[in-house]
Structure formats: structure tokens, C-alpha cells
C-alpha positions as CSV (number, residue, x, y, z in Angstrom):
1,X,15.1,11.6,-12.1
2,X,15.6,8.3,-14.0
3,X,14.3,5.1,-12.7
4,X,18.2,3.7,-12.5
5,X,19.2,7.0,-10.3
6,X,16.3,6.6,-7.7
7,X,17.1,3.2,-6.7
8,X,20.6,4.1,-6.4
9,X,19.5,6.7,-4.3
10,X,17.9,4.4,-2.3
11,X,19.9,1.7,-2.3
12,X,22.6,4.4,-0.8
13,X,20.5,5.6,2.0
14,X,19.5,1.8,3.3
15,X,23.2,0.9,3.4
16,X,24.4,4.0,5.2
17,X,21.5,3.8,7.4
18,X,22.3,0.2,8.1
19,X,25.9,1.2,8.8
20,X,24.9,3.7,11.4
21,X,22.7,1.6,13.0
22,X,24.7,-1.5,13.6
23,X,27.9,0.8,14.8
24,X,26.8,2.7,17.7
25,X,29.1,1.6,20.6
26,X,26.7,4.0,22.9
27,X,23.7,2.1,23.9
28,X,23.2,1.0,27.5
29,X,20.7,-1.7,27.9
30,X,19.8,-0.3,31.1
31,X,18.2,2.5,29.0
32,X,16.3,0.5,26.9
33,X,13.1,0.7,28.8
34,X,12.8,4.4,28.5
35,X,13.9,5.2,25.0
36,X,12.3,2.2,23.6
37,X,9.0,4.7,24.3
38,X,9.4,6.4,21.0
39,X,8.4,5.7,17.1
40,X,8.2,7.0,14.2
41,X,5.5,9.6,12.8
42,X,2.7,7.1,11.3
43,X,1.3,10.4,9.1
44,X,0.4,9.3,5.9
45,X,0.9,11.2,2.3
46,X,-2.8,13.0,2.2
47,X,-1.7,14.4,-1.6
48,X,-4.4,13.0,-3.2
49,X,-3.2,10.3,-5.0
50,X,-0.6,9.1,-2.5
51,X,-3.6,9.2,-0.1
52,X,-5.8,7.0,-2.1
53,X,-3.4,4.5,-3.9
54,X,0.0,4.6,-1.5
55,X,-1.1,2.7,2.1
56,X,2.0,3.6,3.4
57,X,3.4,4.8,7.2
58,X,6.3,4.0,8.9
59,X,6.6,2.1,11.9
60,X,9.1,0.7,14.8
61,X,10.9,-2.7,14.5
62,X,9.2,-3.3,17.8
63,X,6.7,-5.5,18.4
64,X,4.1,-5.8,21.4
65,X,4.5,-8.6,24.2
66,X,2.9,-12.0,23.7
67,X,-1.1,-10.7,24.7
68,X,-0.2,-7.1,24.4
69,X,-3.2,-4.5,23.3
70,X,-2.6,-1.1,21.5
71,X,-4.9,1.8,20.2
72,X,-3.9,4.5,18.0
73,X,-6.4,7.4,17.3
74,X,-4.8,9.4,14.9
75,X,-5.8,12.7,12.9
76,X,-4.8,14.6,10.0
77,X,-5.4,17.9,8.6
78,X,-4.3,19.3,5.5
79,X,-4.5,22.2,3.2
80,X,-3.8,20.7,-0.5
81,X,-4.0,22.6,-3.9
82,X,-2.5,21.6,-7.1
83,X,-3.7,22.7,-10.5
84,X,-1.7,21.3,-13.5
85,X,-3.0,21.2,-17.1
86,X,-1.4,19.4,-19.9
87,X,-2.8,18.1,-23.1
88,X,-3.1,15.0,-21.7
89,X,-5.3,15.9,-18.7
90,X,-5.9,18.1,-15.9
91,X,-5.3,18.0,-12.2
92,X,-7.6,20.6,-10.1
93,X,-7.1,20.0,-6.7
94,X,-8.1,23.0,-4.0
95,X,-10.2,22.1,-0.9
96,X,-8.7,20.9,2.8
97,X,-9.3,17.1,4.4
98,X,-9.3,15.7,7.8
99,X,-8.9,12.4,7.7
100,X,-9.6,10.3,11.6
101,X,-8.5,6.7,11.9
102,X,-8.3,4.3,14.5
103,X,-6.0,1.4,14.4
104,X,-5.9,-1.4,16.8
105,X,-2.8,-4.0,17.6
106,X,-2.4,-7.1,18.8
107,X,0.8,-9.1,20.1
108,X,0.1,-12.7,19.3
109,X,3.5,-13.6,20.2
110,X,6.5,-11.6,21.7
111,X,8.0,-11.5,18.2
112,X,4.5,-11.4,15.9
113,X,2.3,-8.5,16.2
114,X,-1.1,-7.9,13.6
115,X,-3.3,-5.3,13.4
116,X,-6.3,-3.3,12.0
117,X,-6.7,0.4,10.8
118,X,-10.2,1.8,9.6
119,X,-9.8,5.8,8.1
120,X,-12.7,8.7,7.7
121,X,-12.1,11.1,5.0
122,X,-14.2,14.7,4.9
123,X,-13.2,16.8,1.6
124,X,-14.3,20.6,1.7
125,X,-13.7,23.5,1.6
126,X,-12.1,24.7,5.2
127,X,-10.6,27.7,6.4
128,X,-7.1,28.0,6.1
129,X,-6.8,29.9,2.8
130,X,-6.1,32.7,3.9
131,X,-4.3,32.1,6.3
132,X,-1.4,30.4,4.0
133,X,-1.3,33.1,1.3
134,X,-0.8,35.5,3.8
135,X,2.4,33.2,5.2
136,X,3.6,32.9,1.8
137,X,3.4,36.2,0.6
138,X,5.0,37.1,4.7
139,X,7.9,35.1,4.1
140,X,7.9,35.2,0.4
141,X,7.2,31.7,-0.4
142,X,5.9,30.3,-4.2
143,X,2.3,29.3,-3.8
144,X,2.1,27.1,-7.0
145,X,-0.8,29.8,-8.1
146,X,-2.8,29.5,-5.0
147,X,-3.0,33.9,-4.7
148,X,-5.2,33.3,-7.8
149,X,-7.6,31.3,-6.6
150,X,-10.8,32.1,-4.6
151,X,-10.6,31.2,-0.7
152,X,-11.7,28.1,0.8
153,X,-13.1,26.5,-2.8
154,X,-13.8,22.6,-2.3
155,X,-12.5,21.2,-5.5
156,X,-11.5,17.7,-6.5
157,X,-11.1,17.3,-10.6
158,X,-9.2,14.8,-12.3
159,X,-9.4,14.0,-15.9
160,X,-7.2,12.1,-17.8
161,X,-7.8,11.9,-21.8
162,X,-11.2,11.2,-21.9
163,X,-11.5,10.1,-18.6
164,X,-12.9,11.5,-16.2
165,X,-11.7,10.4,-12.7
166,X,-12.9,12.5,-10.2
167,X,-15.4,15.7,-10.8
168,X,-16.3,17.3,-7.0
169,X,-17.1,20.5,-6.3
170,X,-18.7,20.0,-3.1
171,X,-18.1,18.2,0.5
172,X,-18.0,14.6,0.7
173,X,-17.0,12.2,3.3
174,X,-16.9,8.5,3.8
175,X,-15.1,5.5,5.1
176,X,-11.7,5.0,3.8
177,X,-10.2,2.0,2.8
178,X,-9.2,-1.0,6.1
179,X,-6.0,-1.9,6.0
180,X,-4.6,-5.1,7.4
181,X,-0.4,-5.3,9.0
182,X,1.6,-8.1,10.2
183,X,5.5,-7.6,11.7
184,X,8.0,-10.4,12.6
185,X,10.6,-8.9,15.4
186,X,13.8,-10.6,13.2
187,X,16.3,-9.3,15.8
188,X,16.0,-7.8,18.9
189,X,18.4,-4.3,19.7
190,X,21.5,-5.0,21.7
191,X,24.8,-3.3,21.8
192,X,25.7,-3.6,18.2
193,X,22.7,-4.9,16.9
194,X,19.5,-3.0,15.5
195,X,16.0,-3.9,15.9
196,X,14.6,-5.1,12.9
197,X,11.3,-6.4,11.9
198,X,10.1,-7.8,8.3
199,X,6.8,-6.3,7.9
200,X,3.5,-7.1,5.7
201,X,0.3,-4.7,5.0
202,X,-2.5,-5.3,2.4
203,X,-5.2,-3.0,1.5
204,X,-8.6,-3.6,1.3
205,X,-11.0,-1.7,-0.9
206,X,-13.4,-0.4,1.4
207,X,-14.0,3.1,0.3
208,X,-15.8,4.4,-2.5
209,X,-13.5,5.3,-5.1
210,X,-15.1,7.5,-7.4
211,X,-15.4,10.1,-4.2
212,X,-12.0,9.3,-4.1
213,X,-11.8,8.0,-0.8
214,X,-10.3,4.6,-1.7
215,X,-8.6,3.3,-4.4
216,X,-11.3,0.4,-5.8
217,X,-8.6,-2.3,-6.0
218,X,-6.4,-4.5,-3.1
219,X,-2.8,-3.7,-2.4
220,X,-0.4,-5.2,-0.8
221,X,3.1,-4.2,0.6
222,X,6.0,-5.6,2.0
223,X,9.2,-4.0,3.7
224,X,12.0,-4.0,7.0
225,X,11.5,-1.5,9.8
226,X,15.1,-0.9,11.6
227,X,15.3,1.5,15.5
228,X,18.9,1.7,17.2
229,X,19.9,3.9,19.5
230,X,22.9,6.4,20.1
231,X,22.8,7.7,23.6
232,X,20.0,9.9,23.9
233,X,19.3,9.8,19.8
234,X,17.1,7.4,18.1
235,X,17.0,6.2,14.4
236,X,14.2,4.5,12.5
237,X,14.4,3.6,8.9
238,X,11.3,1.5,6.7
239,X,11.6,0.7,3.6
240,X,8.6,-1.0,1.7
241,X,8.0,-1.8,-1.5
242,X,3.9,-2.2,-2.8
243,X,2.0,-4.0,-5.7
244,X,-0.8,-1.3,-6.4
245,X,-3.5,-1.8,-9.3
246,X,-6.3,1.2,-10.4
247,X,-10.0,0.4,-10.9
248,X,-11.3,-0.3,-14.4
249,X,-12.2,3.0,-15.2
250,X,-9.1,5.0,-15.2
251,X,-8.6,2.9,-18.5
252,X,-5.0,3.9,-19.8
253,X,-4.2,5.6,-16.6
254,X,-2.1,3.1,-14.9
255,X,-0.7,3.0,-11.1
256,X,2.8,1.8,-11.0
257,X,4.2,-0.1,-8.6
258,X,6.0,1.7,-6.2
259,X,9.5,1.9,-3.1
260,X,8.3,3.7,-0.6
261,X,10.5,4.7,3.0
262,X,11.2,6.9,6.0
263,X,14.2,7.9,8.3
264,X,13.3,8.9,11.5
265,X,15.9,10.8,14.0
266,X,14.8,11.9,17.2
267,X,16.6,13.2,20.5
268,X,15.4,12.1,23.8
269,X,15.4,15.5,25.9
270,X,14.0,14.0,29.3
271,X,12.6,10.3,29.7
272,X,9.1,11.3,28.6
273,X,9.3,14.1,25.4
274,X,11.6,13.8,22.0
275,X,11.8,16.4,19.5
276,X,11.7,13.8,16.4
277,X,12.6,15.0,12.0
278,X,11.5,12.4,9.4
279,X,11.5,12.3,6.2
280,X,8.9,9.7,3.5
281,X,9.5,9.3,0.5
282,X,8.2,7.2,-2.9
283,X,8.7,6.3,-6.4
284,X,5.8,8.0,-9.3
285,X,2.8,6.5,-8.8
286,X,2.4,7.2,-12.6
287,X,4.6,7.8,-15.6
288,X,4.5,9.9,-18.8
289,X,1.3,11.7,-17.9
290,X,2.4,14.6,-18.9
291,X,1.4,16.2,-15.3
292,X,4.4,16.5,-13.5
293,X,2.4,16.6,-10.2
294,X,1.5,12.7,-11.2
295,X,4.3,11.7,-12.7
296,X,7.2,12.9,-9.5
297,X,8.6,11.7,-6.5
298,X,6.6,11.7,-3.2
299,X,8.9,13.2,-0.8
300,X,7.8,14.7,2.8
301,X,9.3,16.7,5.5
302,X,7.3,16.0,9.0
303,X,9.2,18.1,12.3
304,X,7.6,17.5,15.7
305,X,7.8,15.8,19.0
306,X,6.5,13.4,21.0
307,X,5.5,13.3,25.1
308,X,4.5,10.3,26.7
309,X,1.9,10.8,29.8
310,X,3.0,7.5,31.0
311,X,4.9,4.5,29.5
312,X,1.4,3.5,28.5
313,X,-0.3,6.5,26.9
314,X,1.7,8.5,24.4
315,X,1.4,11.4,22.3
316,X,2.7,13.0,18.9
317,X,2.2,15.8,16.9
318,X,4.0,16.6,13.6
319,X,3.9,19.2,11.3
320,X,4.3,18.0,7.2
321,X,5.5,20.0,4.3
322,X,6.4,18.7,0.5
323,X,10.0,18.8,0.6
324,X,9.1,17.9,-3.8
325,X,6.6,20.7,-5.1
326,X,2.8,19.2,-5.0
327,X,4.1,15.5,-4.1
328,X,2.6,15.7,-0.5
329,X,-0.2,19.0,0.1
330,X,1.0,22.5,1.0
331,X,0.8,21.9,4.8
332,X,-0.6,18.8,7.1
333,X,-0.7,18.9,10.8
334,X,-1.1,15.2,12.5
335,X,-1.6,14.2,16.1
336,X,-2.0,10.5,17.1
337,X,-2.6,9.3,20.5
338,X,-1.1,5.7,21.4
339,X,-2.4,3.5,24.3
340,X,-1.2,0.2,25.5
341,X,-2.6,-2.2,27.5
């Protein structure tokens, strides 16, 4: 897909989005209370090198009240393997992560929120092998080569020319890299009018990135989050766009810079639990490697719900599959845990 096409493509899908958004002739504003208790999934790519070099996640248009407090604990668990060989270099990527975080939020004013994530990463070599071959084969499913492989190997090998990137054949863990967010509420939802927020997030490198747990350079990203409402459906749309750099030694390996977005739809089944579909998606991180698992477009499929407990303490779990073969890992289950104060 040329450069020219993928803009298009999303220059398409903002607009109709948009539309949608700023025509719905359903809301109540006696409703807003209760369905304004949803957002998007926050999951994150874990391919990787979206997981390393792309810091992105959706998030509402909402911000918290002036003095407002949130937590997230969040968790991810994924079963990745990719192994691509070209003459140019060699992806080798078989092993399973969790990766923990715990972001914090803070509502400076009613319409300017910042906050504060910190990530753990723990490559090895896990459990579920098995398990997915035997699903695949079951439903008759391509594996990408995984039926050749030995079970529950931990391997993390990248080498690009003559560089070598990454060379693991054992656990590691570590911190990841921080990451920093700001959001500006633009306009608040009403009738006709969608919430949206401009939003800001820089990276900063606090992981080690030859263990490939961060990527050894700042980044720093800008975007619009958008939520309206249809009755008891919910829409949320980001769209972001980063300035990414690599560390020194990838040498003539070179991170681009990249779009990156979500759409969100969710269906409010009683006034605490949502069924919610969204879909992430992102330009190549790289070009003309010759690996076509480096050099295509990050697109993700993540089904799941969420129940709140309370209006205060809230709860979602999604399951994530590639929806683009090896742009996002093989399977990822994530549960996050929101509470406000």
C-alpha cells in the first residue's frame, strides 16, 4: 500500500467518523452521566517493534474535573512469533510477554488533564504454545510457521545487515520506558456536538534498549481524541501522529515517522457493562527492509467489554488479534482497572 493510498485511507475514515459523530440527533443529556462511564481499550501494540518504538493508546476526549485523581493498573499478555529472513536481515521473534503498567492522572483544570505511565516488560518463554497450534490446526488457521517450531522457546533476534539489534535467547525483564500525556477538552458533547480533546504524549527513554525494552531515544506525539453518543452506542476515534528516532546503533536502520489511530464502538447493555470493538492502526515504522513484517502496516482487532463496579472503579478486558499478518502478535489478552478519586 503506497504512502499516497494510506493517507487517503485515513483521511477517509476521520471525515466519515467526524460526520457520524456531529449528526447523531439521539443523545439525551440526561444520559450523559451514565454513558460518559466508558472509554476506549488503552492496549498497546506489544509486536515488538510497535511495543518499543510506537507509544501509542487511545483515549477519551474527556478530561477529569479541576482536582480530579485517576489510577490505571493495566496488564498485557501476549503470545508473539514472527520469523522472517531476507537478505537484508532477519527477524526471529518466538517467546510470550506480560507487560504491567501503572499510569496515574491528574485534572489540573476541568478542561486540562496530565499524566504519568511507568511499564514492566518480562520476555520468556511461557506456556501457551501449545495451546495456539492446537487452535489453529482446530479451526484451521495459518500459523506463519509456528507448527515448526519447538514449544515455549524465548527468542528475541534481530539483525539488520551487519547489525545486530537484539540477540536473546533467555528471560529478561526490566523497566520500560515513562511516558508523559497532556489533553485540552476543546469542546464539550452536546446534542450535535462531539467531545473533542487535542492531546500531547512524549516518551522518555527509560528502558534499556538493547533488551529491547525501550527504544534509547525520546518521542513525542500529538493527535485529537473525539466520543459522541447514539442512544445506547458510543463512538471514539484518536488520531495521532509521532516524531520517533532509533538509537545510534541500528546505523542504517531507520524508524520512520509514523499516523497512528483507533475507532472505538461500544453498546451500553445496562448502565454499568458495554460490550466495546476497536480497531488501531499505524503507518511502517520502517521502509524497504526487505522484511515485510518491518516494513507493513500495524493494524489490530481488540473485542471485549467493559463493567464498572461503581461510577468510580471500572473494569476492561479485551482480547487483540493482528487483523495485518505479524503487525501486532498472534494473540494478546489485556485487563486494566481504572479508579477515580
Amino acid at each position: 500500500m503506497s504512502t499516497f493510498e494510506r493517507k487517503r485511507i485515513i483521511l477517509i475514515v476521520v471525515c466519515v467518523s467526524t460526520c457520524l459523530m456531529s449528526g447523531s440527533s439521539l443523545w439525551a443529556e440526561g444520559r450523559q452521566a451514565e454513558t460518559g462511564l466508558f472509554e476506549p481499550f488503552a492496549i498497546r501494540n506489544q509486536a515488538i517493534p510497535a511495543l518499543v518504538f510506537l507509544p501509542f493508546e487511545a483515549a477519551t476526549a474527556r478530561t477529569l474535573p479541576s482536582g480530579g485523581f485517576q489510577t490505571r493498573l493495566d496488564a498485557s499478555y501476549s503470545s508473539i512469533f514472527t520469523e522472517k529472513r531476507d537478505t537484508q536481515g532477519r527477524v526471529d521473534f518466538d517467546l510470550e510477554l506480560f507487560e504491567g503498567a501503572l499510569r496515574l492522572d491528574y485534572g489540573i483544570t476541568d478542561r486540562l488533564q496530565v499524566g504519568v505511565q511507568a511499564p514492566y516488560r518480562f520476555y520468556y518463554g511461557g506456556f501457551l504454545d501449545g495451546f495456539i497450534k492446537d487452535f489453529h490446526d482446530t479451526f484451521n488457521l495459518p500459523d506463519g510457521g509456528k507448527d515448526e517450531s519447538e514449544d515455549d522457546l524465548c527468542r528475541l533476534i534481530w539483525k539488520y545487515d551487519d547489525t545486530v539489534i537484539a540477540n536473546h535467547i533467555s528471560a529478561h525483564q526490566g523497566v520500560g520506558d515513562v511516558s508523559l500525556f497532556a489533553k485540552v477538552a476543546v469542546l464539550l458533547e452536546d446534542r450535535w456536538i462531539p467531545a473533542l480533546s487535542v492531546l500531547a504524549h512524549a516518551r522518555i527513554p527509560t528502558g534499556n534498549e538493547r533488551k529491547m525494552l525501550g527504544a534509547g531515544e525520546p518521542a513525542f506525539g500529538f493527535g485529537i481524541a473525539a466520543d459522541k453518543h447514539f442512544g445506547n452506542f458510543f463512538l471514539n476515534l484518536n488520531v495521532f501522529y509521532f516524531l520517533l528516532d532509533e538509537p545510534d546503533f541500528f546505523e542504517d536502520l531507520e524508524v520512520n515517522n509514523v499516523f497512528a489511530g483507533s475507532l472505538m464502538v461500544g453498546y451500553q447493555i445496562t448502565q454499568n457493562f458495554a460490550p466495546m470493538l476497536q480497531v488501531n492502526a499505524a503507518t511502517p515504522l520502517f521502509d524497504d527492509t526487505g522484511i515485510a513484517a518491518l516494513d507493513r502496516d500495524l493494524v489490530q482487532l481488540i473485542v471485549g467489554f467493559q463493567y464498572n463496579f461503581s461510577a468510580a472503579t471500572r473494569f476492561q478486558i479485551g482480547f487483540a488479534e493482528d487483523l495485518v499478518s505479524s503487525s501486532s502478535p498472534d494473540f494478546t489478552v489485556y485487563v486494566a482497572l481504572n479508579q477515580f478519586f
